[in-house]
N, C-alpha and C positions, 0 to 999 in steps of 0.2 A: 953516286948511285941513289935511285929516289927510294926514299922511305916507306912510300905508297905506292904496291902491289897491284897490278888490276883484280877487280875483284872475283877473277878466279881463283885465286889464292886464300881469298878471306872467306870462304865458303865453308858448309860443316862437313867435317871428317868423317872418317867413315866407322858405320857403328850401326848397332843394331838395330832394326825399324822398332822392334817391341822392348827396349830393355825399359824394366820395371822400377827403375830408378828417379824416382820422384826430387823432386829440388830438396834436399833433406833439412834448411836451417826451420828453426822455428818448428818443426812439425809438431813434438811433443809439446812446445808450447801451446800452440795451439789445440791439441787433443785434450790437455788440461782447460782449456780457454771452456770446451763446450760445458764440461760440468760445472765451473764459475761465474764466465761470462768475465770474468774479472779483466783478462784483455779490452772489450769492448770498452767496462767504466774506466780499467785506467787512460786509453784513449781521450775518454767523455770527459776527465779531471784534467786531463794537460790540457783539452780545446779550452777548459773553463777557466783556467791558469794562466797560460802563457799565451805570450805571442813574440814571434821572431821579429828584432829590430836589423833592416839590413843595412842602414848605414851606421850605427854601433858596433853591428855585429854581437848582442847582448842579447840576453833574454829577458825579456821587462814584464815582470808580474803585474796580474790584474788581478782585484777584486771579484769580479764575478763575471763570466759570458757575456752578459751587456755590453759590457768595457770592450771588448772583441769585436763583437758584433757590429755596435757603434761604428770602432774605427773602420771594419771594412765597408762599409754602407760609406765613411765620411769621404774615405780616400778615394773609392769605384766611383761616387759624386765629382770629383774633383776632376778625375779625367774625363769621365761622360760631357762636362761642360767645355774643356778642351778642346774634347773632338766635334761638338756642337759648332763651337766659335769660329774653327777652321772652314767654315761649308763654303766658302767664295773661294777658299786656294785649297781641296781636297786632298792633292799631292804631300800637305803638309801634317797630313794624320798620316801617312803611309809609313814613318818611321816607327812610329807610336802603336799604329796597327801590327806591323810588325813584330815588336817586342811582347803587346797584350797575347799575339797568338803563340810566339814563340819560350813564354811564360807559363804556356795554358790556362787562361783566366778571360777566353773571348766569351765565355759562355755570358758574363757579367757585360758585358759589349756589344753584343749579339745587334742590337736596332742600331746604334751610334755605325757601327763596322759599316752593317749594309748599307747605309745610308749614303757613307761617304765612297763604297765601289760602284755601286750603281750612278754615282754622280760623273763618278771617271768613266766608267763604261758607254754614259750616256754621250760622253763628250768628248770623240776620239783625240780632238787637237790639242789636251790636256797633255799628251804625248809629244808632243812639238818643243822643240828647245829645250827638253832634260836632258842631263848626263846619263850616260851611261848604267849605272847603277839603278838610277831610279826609273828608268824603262825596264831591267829586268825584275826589280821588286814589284813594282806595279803589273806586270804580267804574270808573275806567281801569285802575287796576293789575289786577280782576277781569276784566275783558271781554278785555283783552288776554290773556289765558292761558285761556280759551274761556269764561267762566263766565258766565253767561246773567243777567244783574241786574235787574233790572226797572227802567224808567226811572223808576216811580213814587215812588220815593226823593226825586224831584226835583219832584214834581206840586205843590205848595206854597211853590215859591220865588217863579213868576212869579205876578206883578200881572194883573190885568184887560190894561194897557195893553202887556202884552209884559216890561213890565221887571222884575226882582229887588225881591221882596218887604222886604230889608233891605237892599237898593238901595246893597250896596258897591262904587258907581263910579270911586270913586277906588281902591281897595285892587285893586294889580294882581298879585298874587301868588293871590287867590280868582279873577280872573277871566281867569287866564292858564288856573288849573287848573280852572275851568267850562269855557272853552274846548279843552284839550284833552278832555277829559271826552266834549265832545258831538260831538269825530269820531268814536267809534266808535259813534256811533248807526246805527239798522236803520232800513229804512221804515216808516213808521206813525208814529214816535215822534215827536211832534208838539211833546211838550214840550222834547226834547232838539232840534228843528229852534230854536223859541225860542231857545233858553240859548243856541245858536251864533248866532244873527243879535245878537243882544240885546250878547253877551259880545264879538264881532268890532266892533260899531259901537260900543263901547267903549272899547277897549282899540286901535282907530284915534284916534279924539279923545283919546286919552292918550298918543299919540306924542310929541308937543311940547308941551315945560316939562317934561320929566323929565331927572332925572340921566341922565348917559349911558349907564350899563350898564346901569339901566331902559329904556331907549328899547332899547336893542340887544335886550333879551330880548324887549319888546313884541314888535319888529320880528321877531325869530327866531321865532318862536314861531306869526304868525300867515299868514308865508311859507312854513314849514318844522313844520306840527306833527307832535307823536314819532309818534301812528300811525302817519303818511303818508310820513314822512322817513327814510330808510337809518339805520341806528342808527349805523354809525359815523360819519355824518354828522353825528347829535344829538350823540353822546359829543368830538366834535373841539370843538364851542360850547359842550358843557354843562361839558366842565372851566375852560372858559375864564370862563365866568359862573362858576364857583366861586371861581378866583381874583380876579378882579374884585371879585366883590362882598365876598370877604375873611374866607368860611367856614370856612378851614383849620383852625380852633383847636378843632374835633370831633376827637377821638383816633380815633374809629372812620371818621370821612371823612378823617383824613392812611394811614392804613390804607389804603382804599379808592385813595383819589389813587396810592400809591405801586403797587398791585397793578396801576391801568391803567397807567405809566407802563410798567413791567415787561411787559407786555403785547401794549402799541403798540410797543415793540422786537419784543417776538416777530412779530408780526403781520407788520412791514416786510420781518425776514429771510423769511417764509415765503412773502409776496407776490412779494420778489426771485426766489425759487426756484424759484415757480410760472411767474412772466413770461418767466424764461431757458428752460424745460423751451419754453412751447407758442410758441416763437417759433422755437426748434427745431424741434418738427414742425413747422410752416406752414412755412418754409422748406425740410425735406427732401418735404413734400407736395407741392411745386414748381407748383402751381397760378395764384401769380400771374406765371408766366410763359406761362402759356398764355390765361390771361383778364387782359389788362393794361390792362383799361378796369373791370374790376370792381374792390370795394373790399376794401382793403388792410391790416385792422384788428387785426390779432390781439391789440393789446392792450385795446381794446376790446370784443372778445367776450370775452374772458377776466376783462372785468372783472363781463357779465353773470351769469357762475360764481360770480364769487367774494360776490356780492350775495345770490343766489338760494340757496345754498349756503354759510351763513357758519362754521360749525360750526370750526375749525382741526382737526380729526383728518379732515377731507373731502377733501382736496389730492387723492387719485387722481379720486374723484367728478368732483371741479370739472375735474379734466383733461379727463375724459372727455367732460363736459357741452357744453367749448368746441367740440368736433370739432362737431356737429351744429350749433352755434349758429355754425360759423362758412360751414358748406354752407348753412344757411337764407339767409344774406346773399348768399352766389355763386349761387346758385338763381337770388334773387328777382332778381339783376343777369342774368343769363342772360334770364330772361323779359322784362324792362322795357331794357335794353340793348343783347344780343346778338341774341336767335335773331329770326329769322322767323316766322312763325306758322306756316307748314307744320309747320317744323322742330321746334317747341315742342308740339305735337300729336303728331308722334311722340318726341319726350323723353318727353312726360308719358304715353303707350302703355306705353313703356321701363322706366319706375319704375313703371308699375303691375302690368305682369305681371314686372317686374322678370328681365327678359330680353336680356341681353347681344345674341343675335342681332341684334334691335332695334336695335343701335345700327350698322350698318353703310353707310348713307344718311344718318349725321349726320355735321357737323361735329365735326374732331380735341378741340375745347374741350367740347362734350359725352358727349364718351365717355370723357372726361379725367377729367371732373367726376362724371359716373356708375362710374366706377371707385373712385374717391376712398369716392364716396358706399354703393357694395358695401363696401369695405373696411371703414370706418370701421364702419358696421352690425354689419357680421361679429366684429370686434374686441369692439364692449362685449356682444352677442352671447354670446361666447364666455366674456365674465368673470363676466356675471351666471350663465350656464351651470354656471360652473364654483364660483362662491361659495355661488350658493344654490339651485341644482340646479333652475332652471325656463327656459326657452327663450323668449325673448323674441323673436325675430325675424322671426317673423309682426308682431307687432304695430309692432314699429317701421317695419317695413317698408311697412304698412296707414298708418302718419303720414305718412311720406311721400309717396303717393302723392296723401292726401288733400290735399296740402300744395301739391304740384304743380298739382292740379286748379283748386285755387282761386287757383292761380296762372297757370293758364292760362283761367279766366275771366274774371279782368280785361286780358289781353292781348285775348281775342278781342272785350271792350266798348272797349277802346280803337281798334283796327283796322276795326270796324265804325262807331265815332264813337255807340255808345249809352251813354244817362249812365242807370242805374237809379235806381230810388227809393230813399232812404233805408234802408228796410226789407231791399230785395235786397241793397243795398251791405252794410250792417250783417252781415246775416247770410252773406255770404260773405268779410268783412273780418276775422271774428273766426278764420275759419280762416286765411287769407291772412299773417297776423300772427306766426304760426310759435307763438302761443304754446302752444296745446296740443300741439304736436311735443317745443316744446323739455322741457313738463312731464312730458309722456310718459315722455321721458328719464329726465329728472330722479327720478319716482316711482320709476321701476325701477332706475336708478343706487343710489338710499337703502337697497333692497336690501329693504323692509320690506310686510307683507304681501302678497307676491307670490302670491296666489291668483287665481284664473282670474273669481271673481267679480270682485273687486277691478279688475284691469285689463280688463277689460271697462267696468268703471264709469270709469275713468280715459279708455279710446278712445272715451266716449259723450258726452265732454267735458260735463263735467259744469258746475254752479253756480259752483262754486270758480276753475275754470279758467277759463270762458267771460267772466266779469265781470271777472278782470283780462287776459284778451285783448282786452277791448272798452273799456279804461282804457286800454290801449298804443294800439290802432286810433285811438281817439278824439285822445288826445296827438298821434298823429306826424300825424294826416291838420290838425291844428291846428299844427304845425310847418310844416309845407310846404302849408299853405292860401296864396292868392292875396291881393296886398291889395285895396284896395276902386278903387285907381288901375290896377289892371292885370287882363284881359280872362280869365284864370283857366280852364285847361284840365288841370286837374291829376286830377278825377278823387275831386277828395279826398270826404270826407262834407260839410264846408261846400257846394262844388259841389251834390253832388247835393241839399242843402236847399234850397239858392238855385233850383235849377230845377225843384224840387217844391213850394217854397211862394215866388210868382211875387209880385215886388214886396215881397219881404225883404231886408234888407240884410246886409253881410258882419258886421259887430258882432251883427246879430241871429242872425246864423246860430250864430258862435262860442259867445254867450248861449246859445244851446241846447246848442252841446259841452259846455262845461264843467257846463251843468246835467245835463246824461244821466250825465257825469265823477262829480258826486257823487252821482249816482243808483246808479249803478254799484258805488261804496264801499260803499254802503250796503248793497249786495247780499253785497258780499265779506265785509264783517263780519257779517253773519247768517251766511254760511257755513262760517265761521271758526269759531261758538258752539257747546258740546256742546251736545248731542249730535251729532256726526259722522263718519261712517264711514270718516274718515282721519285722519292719524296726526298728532300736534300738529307733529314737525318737518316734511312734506309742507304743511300747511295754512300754515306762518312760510313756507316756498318759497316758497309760491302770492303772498301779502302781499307776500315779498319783490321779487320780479320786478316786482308794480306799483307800490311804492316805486319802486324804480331807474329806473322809465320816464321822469320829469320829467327826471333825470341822461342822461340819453340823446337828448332829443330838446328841448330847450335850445337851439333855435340862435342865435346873434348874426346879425347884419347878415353875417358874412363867411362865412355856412353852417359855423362852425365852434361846438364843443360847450365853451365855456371855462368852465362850473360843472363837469363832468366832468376837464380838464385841472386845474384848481384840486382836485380831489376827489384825483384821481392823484400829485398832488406831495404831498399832508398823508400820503397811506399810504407812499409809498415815497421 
């Protein structure tokens, strides 16, 4: 019997859309962090301290930061000249590429990387007489850096009957890397739909009778694949499968090993320094004293920043980011918890013409919250103003209102007791979702082609944006869907399937989420490919954000998100 489930199985359980239950470890440490700060410097003393030796396995005291700093500078040298030396045979950094990205440490590699895909890319015959493997890695490692490949490289593996023409069933290292290969497929591609059905019922019947760290990579890989999975996610299992399986004795991968180690230090102090700053503000924004039925999370929104925004020179960005991403959470509890409906009709009047007077007939909590919600605007408002000379506040201002609206169209189907079609749900869910607000943001935070064209095409919510708003929609209404023993008033999209197509079951319905879920991807990575009229780090945003969504809406049995608590203790 195979070990790995299709992934409708592994999907989140069913639970409450609002429950107020925040990742709990660390929290008081960190509320203590904000008065100290002492989190941050202890961070700041271990990066000055230590650094992790990975072929020791020891930790080898330094003198001072320099000694650190030094080494990673000596060792990032050492492979940069590597990947140089290789430019007559490209294919032979493909390994190497691999491992720096599946480490997370390409940021350090950034020119060497492109230099050597663009060489292959340039030069299709580069593809001629490889194995098997290294045509799929070299088609992953191109697609993911936008580069449009044609799936027909692959048109000659599969058999008549679906299967692999030189039928390496057993060889799980070719059909780890078909399988990741064929999530970055587009629709249409019928042959890369194959290679993923063919390569997953594989590589499930290969679970058991393998060595252990076999089974584990299986296992990771077909739960967790790198398109789809937060990199630092991948990079936490992928050094770990290195040491396992007992690679280290590459000079240029103990290299590598050592620069992440060096790294994930840096990373933790910075994650420290972020988490103490915005638990500061939420705390001097004093909002959860006014709304104390609303949720409580700030370290949870801050982690959506730090996801969607992974860059480490981004830390003001990612501040700024959390402010909106944390009013979209108190909004949406305002609408689905607090207000009345009268009352929520004139809120949503309030933010549209964005008129304080407005708010005189409301409740102390909403005027609280639309104060907040001026302020905050006004502030990144005034930075983007000031950094790069264009005025954004029309337009954020236009997200939000649209934000409200479709938040106040599902209050007034809930109050009315109307369940829409699929089709209405859908298309008012994808706003409802916050994600084109929060993108909104985010584009114009990056600071980068801030032309009037441009954000126009950003508030027209585009391709890019839409498909991973409707990847979040789809997950969380799959998280807090009903199960098949309980009478189900939730509202969710399973709901409205079940009472659009009559005499469906809940399993069939889900069957249909997670089928539209990779429908969706598919959409995302077409728009992801050049040619596109946004910027390669905007388009990692967009990818990012529906990554992170499985990490978020994950619930156990107790409404609580314990792959996200588990995620927060390995960074910090």
């Amino acid at each position: 019997m195979a070990l790995i489930a299709p992934p409708i199985t592994s999907l989140p359980c069913s639970v409450s859309k609002h429950s107020n239950n925040p990742p709990t470890f660390l929290i008081s440490k960190f509320h203590n962090a904000v008065a100290s700060s002492s989190s941050a410097k202890t961070a700041n003393r271990m990066l000055s301290s230590y650094v992790y030796s990975p072929v020791s396995s020891t930790l080898k005291k330094f003198d001072h930061k320099t000694s650190i700093e030094y080494s990673h500078k000596l060792n990032t040298k050492k492979v940069k000249n590597i990947l140089v030396s290789n430019r007559d045979d490209p294919f032979e950094n493909l390994e190497m590429i691999n491992d720096i990205q599946g480490l997370g440490i390409d940021l350090y590699f950034r020119h060497e990387i492109d230099q050597t895909l663009h060489m292959i890319y340039k030069e299709p015959t580069h593809f001629y007489g490889r194995d098997l493997r290294e045509v799929a890695l070299c088609f992953r490692l191109l697609r993911q850096e936008g580069y449009y490949v044609q799936e027909s490289i692959f048109e000659n593996i599969l058999d008549k009957k679906g299967g692999l023409e030189d039928n390496p069933k057993n060889d799980v290292k070719v059909l780890i890397e078909l399988y990741e290969a064929s999530e970055l497929r587009v629709e249409g591609e019928e042959t890369l739909d194959g290679v993923r059905d063919f390569t997953f019922n594989c590589l499930n019947e290969l679970c058991s009778g393998r060595k252990s760290h076999q089974e584990r990579e299986i296992m990771s890989s077909l739960a967790q694949p790198r398109h789809k999975t937060l990199r630092r996610l991948t990079s936490i299992r992928f050094m770990s499968m290195i040491k396992i399986a007992g690679q280290e004795d590459k000079e240029w991968l103990q290299s590598l090993l050592l620069v992440a180690e060096i790294d994930s230090i840096r990373l933790k102090s910075l994650i420290q320094e972020e988490m103490s700053r915005i638990f500061k503000w939420w705390r001097e924004l004093n909002l959860e004293k006014e709304l104390k039925k609303a949720r409580n999370q700030p370290l949870k929104w801050h982690t959506w920043s730090m996801e969607i925004l992974q860059d480490p020179t981004l830390t003001e960005q990612r501040l700024d980011l959390t402010k909106p991403i944390s009013l979209v959470y108190v909004i949406d509890d305002i609408f689905d918890v607090y207000g009345e409906l009268e009352e929520l009709i004139i809120f949503t009047q309030v933010v549209e013409r964005w008129d304080h007077k407005g708010l005189e007939t409301l409740p102390r909590y909403m005027k609280v919250c639309f104060e907040a919600l001026d302020m905050i605007t006004m502030e990144i408002s005034m930075k983007i103003c000031k950094s790069h000379g264009w005025n954004p506040t029309y337009s954020l201002r236009k997200s939000w209102a649209s934000l409200c609206k479709a938040f106040l169209i599902e209050a007034k189907w809930f109050h009315s007791g109307y369940l829409p079609n699929t089709e209405e749900y859908m298309k008012n869910g994808v706003v409802s979702s916050g994600v084109h607000l929060v993108m909104l943001h985010a584009y114009i935070l990056l600071g980068e082609e801030l032309t009037k064209e441009k954000v126009e095409l950003i508030e027209s919510n585009p391709g890019i944006v839409s498909s991973a708003a409707t990847i979040l929609r789809l997950w969380d209404d799959l998280g807090s869907a009903k199960d098949e023993n309980q009478d189900g008033t939730d509202g969710s999209y399973v709901e409205c399937y079940l009472n659009e197509y009559k005499g469906s079951t809940v399993d069939e319905a889900r069957t249909h989420v997670v089928q539209k879920i990779s429908k969706e991807w598919k959409r995302l990575n077409k728009e992801c490919l050049n040619p596109s009229p946004f910027s390669r780090s905007f388009s990692k945003a967009c990818l990012n954000i529906a990554r992170t969504v499985p990490l978020m809406y994950s619930y156990d049995d107790d409404q609580r998100l314990p792959g996200l608590d588990e995620y927060l203790k390995s960074l910090m």
